[in-house]
Structure formats: C-alpha cells, structure tokens
C-alpha positions as CSV (number, residue, x, y, z in Angstrom):
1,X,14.6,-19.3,-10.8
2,X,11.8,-17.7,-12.1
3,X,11.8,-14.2,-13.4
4,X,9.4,-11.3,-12.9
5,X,7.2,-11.1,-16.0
6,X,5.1,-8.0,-17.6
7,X,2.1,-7.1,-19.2
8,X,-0.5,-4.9,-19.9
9,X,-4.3,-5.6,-19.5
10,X,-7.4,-3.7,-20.8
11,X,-9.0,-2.6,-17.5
12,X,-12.0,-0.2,-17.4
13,X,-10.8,1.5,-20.5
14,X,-7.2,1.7,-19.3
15,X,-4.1,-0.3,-19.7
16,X,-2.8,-1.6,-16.7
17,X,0.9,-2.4,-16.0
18,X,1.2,-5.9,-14.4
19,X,4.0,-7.6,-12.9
20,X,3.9,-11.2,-12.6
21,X,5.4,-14.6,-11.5
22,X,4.2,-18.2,-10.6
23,X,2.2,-20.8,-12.1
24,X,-1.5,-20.2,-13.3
25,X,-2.8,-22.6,-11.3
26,X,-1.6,-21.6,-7.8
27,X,-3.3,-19.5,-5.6
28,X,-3.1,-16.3,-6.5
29,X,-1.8,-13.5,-4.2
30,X,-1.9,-9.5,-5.1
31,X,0.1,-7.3,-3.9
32,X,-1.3,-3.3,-3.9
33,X,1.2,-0.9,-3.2
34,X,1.4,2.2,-1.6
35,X,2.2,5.9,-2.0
36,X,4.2,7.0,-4.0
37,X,5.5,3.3,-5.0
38,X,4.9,1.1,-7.8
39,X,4.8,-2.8,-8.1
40,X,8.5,-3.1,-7.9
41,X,8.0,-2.2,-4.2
42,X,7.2,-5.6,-4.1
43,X,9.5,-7.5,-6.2
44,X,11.4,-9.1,-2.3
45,X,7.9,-10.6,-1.9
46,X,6.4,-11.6,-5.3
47,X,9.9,-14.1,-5.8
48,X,9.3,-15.3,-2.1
49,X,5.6,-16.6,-2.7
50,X,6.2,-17.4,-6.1
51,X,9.4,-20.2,-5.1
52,X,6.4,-21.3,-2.7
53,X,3.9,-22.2,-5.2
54,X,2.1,-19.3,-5.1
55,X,0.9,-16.9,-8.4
56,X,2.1,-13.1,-7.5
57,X,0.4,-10.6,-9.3
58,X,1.3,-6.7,-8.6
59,X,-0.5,-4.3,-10.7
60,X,0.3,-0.5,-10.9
61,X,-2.9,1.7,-10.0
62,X,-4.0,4.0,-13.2
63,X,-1.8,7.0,-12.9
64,X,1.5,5.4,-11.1
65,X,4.1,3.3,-12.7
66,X,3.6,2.2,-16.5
67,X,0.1,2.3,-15.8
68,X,-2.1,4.5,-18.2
69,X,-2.9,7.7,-16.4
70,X,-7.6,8.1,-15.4
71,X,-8.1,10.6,-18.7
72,X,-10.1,13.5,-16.2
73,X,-7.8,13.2,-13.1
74,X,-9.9,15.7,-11.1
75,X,-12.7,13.1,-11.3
76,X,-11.0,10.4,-10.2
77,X,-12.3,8.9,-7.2
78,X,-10.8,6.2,-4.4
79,X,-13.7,3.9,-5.8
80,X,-12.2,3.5,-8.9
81,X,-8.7,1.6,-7.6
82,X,-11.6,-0.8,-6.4
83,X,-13.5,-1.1,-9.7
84,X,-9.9,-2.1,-11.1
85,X,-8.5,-4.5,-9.3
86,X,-12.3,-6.2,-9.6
87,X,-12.4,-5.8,-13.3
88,X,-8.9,-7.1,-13.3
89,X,-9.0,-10.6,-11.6
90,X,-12.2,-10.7,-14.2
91,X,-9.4,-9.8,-16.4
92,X,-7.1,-12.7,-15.4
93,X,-9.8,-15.3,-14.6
94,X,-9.7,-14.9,-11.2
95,X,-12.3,-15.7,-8.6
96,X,-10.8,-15.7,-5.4
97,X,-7.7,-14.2,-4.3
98,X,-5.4,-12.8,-0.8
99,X,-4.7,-9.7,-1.0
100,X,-1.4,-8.0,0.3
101,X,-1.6,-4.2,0.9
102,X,0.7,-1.6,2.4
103,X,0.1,2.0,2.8
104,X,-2.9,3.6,0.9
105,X,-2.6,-0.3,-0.3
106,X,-4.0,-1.2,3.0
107,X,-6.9,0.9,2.3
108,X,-7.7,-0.5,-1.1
109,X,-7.7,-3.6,0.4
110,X,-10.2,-3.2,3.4
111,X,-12.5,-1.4,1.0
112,X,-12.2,-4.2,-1.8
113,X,-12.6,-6.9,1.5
114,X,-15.9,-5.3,2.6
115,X,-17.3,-4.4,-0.8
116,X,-16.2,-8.2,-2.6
117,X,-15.9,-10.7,0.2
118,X,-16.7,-13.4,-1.8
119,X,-13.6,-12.9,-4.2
120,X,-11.4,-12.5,-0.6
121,X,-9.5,-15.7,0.8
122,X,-7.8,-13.4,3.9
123,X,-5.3,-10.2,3.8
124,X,-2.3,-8.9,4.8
125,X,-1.8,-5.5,5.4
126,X,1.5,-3.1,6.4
127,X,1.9,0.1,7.5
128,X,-2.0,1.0,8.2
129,X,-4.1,-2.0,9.9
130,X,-7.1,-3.0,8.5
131,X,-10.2,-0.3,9.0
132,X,-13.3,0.5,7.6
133,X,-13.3,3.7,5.4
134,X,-14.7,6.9,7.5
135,X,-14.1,10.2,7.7
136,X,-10.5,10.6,8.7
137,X,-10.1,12.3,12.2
138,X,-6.2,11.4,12.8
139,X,-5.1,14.5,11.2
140,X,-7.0,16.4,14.3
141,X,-4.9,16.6,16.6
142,X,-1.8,17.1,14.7
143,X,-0.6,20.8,13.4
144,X,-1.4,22.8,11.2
145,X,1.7,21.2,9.0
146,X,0.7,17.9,9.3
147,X,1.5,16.4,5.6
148,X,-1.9,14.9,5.1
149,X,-3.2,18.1,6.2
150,X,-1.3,20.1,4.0
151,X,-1.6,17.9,0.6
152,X,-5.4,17.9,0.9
153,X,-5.5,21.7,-0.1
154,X,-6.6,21.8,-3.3
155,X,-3.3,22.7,-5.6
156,X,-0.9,22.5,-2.5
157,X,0.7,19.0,-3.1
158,X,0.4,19.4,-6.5
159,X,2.3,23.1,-5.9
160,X,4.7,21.2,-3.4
161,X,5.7,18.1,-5.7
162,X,5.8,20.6,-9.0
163,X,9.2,22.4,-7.5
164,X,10.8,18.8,-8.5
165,X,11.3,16.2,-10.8
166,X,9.6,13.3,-10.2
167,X,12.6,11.1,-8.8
168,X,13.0,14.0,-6.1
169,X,9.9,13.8,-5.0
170,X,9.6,10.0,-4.5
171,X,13.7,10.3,-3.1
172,X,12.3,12.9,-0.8
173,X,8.7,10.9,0.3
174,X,11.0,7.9,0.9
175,X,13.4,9.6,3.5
176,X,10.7,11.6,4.8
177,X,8.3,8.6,6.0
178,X,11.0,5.8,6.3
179,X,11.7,7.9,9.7
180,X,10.2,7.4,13.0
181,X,8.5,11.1,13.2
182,X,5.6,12.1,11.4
183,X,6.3,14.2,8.6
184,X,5.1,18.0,10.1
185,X,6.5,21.3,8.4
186,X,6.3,24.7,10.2
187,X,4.5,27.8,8.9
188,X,7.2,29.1,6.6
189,X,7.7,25.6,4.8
190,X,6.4,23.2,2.4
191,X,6.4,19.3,3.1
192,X,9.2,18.7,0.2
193,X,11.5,21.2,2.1
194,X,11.9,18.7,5.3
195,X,14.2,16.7,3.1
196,X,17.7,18.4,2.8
197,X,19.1,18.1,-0.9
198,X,22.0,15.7,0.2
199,X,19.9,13.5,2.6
200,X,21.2,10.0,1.8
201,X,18.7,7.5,1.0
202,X,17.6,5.0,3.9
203,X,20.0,2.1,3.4
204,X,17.6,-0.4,2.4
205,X,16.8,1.8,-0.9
206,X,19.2,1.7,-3.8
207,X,19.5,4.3,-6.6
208,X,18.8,1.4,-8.5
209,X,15.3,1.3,-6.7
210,X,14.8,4.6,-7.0
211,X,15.0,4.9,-11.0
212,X,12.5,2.3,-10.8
213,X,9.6,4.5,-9.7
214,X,7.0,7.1,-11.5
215,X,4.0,8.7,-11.9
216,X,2.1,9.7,-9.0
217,X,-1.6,10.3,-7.8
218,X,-3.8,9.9,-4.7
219,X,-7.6,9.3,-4.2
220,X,-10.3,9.9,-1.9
221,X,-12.1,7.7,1.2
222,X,-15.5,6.2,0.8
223,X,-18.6,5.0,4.0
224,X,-19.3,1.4,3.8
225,X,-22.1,0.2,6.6
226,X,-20.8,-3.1,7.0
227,X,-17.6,-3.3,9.0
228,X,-16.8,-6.4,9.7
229,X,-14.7,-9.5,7.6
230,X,-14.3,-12.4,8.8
231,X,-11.1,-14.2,6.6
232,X,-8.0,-14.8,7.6
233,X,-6.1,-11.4,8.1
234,X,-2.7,-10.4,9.0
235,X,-1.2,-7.0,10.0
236,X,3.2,-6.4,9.8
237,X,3.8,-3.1,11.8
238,X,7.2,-2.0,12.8
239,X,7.3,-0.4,15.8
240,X,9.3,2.6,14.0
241,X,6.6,3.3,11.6
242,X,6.0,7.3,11.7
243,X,2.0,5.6,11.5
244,X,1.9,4.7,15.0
245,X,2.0,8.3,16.4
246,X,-0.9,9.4,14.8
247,X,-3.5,9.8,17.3
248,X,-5.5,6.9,18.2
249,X,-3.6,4.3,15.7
250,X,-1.3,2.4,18.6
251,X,-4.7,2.4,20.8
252,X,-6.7,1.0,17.5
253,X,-4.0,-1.9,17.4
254,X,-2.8,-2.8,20.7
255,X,-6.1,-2.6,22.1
256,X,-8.2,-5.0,20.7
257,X,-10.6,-2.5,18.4
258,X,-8.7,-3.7,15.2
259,X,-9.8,-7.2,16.2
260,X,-13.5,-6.1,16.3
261,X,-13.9,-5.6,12.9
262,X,-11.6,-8.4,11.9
263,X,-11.6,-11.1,14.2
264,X,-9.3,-13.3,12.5
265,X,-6.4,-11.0,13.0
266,X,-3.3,-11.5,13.8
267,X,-0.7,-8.7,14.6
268,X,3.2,-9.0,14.5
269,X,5.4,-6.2,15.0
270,X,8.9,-5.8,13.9
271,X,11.1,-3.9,16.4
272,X,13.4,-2.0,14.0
273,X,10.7,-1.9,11.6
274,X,9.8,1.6,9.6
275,X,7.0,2.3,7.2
276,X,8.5,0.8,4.4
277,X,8.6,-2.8,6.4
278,X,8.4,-5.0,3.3
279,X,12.1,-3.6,1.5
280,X,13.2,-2.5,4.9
281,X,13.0,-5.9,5.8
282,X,12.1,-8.5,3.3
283,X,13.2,-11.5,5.0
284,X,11.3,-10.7,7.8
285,X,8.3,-9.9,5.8
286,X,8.7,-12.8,3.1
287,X,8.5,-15.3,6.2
288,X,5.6,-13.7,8.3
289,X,3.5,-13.6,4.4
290,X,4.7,-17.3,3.1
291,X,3.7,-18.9,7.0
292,X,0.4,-16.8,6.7
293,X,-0.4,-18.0,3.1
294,X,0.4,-21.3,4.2
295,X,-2.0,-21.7,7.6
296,X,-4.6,-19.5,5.3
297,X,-4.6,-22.0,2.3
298,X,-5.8,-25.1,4.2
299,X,-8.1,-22.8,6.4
300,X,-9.8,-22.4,2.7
C-alpha cells in the first residue's frame, strides 16, 4: 500500500504543509480540515480514495499544523485560506478539483465553490452543510456562554486557550464538540473549563492522534451575491452532531433550503454520528466519499 507523503509548497509567501497520496494523474480530491485539526484528521479518507485511483491532497491552513504561521496574525482574514488553496492547485498544476470539507472546512469550501466554480468538479462537506457566507445569526438565540459567542471577544479565546498547552486545548475542543450538546459555559466559567482534567478522550481518538495535532487560528466570514452552485455536492451529518441544535441548522437541512442554493445535493445522515463523523466513523464516511467520487467522475 501506498504511504502518506509530505511536502512543503511556496504559497502566497508561506510554506504550506501538504500531505499526499495517489497517482498524479487521477483526479484530484482535497480534503480542508476543520477546527482545531490538521490534515492528519484525514488520513481514514486520503488511503480510502487513494486505493481507488484517486490523488488525495490535505494541506494545513497557514497557522495550524506544520504550516508556516500569516506573519501579522491580527490581519489575517477568512479570504486568505481561499487565496491559498487557489494559489496552491496553481501550485500543483491543478485545474479542476472536489473538494472535501468539514467544520470551518465546509466554509472554505462553499466560499472557494462560489468564488472559483470553474476549478470545482462537486463537494462534500461534514459537520456544517453547504451555505453561502452571511452574517452569522445562529449564535442569537443561544446564551450568553455560547462558545462562538464567547471566542469572538477580542483576547477572550486567546485568554481561554493560553491557561493550556496546546495538546489541552485541542484534547479539551475534541471532548467538548464530539458530544451531542452545544458547548455553553455559565457566567462564572470559561469554555476550556467544561472539560474536566481526567475526561477520557472519545474512543475513536487515540493519544496517538492527539500528539499529532498543533498550531491553531481561526478567520473571519465574507458576502458573496451569488448563492447558488450547481456541481455535484454531498453533505455527511450525524444526527449527534452538537451542529444540529443550533437554531435554524436542522430546518436549513431537512427542509429543502440547503437544496436551493445547491441543487445537486444529496444528504446522508449517520445515526450515531458526532461532529467529528469522518474518524468517528471512517468506514462509513470512506464509502459514502469513494460512491460519491465515483457517480461524480462520469457526471464530469
């Protein structure tokens, strides 16, 4: 079998981390994690599609994993994941690609869709369904403690995470949201402190896993007039996700509304599923991606 290689490549002034396996010449799929993950969240799927004849190809965003870190963080902006992942299938001779994103991958990839739909053969996303950027209102109607909430405070995540070492934090953000509940601390607490000291990892997750992971960062949302893609598109949920009780998300799915700005959706959710679906689960996932990839590839 073949093994997992790495590189580094000159993007936008920045070296890049990037994992990769497959031949050159297949179709290329790239997978964009989440937060606080790195490419190795991953790995499950980037051996799957590769034994299929597909090229998997899992960068780390600048500032997470081996990845060199933007050098004025406080002007880093969400437009600039998009900038690199064009400049890097420039990079890697690339010209048209699926995407696979989970998380805050899942935005990067509706923005990149709607922005570069010519270098978009369809998508996959996990956790958070395909949507074009807005103004968030989810956070609403949640409370005041609402993790979102609380980590867009200007110092306050940064305040939160800073009591830690990283490997606490991304322990502590991998208990926290592999749970059904959405993460909420009361008045007297900070988001790390909903994670007792001796909580056990979720079984899926190794130690192992864990020493695997870095550097952290997040970015910002951007308005795009446009809303609607028309590729292929596919969206894993598990019905544990802690995402599905934010206000209006379950409607935005089960209703239809996704559908109207991507009409070639489809929609699969795993029962048992939580928001970390793809090393929860990676059977699951690896099939529901390779029959995709498969039905998408003679579509194109």
């Amino acid at each position: 079998m073949e093994k997992i290689e790495h590189k580094y490549v000159q993007v936008n002034g920045l070296k890049l981390h990037v994992a990769e396996i497959g031949s050159g010449s297949s179709p290329a799929v790239v997978f964009l994690h989440g937060f606080p993950e790195i490419w190795y969240s991953w790995h499950h799927q980037m051996i799957a599609v590769a034994g299929s004849g597909f090229r998997a190809i899992a960068p780390d965003y600048r500032g997470y994993g081996l990845s060199d870190p933007p050098p004025e963080p406080e002007k880093a902006t969400f437009l600039d994941l998009i900038a690199d992942l064009l400049a890097l299938l420039d990079a890697l001779n690339l010209s048209k690609v699926f995407l696979i994103g989970k998380d805050f991958g899942a935005a990067v990839v509706s923005v990149f869709t709607l922005l570069h739909r010519d270098k978009v053969l369809g998508f996959v996303t996990m956790g958070v369904p395909f949507m074009p950027p807005r103004p968030p209102t989810h956070h609403q109607n949640l409370p005041e403690g609402f993790y979102i909430s609380r980590w867009k405070e200007p110092g306050r995540a940064e305040a939160d995470f800073g009591r830690f070492d990283a490997k606490t934090v991304v322990r502590n953000v991998y208990i926290m949201f592999s749970r059904s509940e959405v993460p909420t601390a009361q008045e007297n607490q900070e988001i790390m402190d909903l994670v007792e000291p001796n909580t056990p990892l979720p079984y899926w997750f190794t130690e192992e896993d864990l020493e695997t992971y870095g550097a952290l960062s997040m970015g910002t949302q951007y308005d795009i007039t446009d809303p609607k893609v028309e590729v292929p598109a596919l969206l894993i949920m598990g019905e544990k996700d802690y995402v599905m009780k934010f206000p209006g998300i379950a409607d935005y799915i089960r209703n239809g509304s996704a559908k109207t700005f991507a009409p070639n959706l489809e929609i699969t959710f795993l029962p048992e599923g939580s928001h970390f679906v793809q090393e929860q689960l990676p059977d699951e996932v690896n099939r529901l991606i390779l029959d995709f990839l498969t039905r998408a590839s003679q579509q194109n």
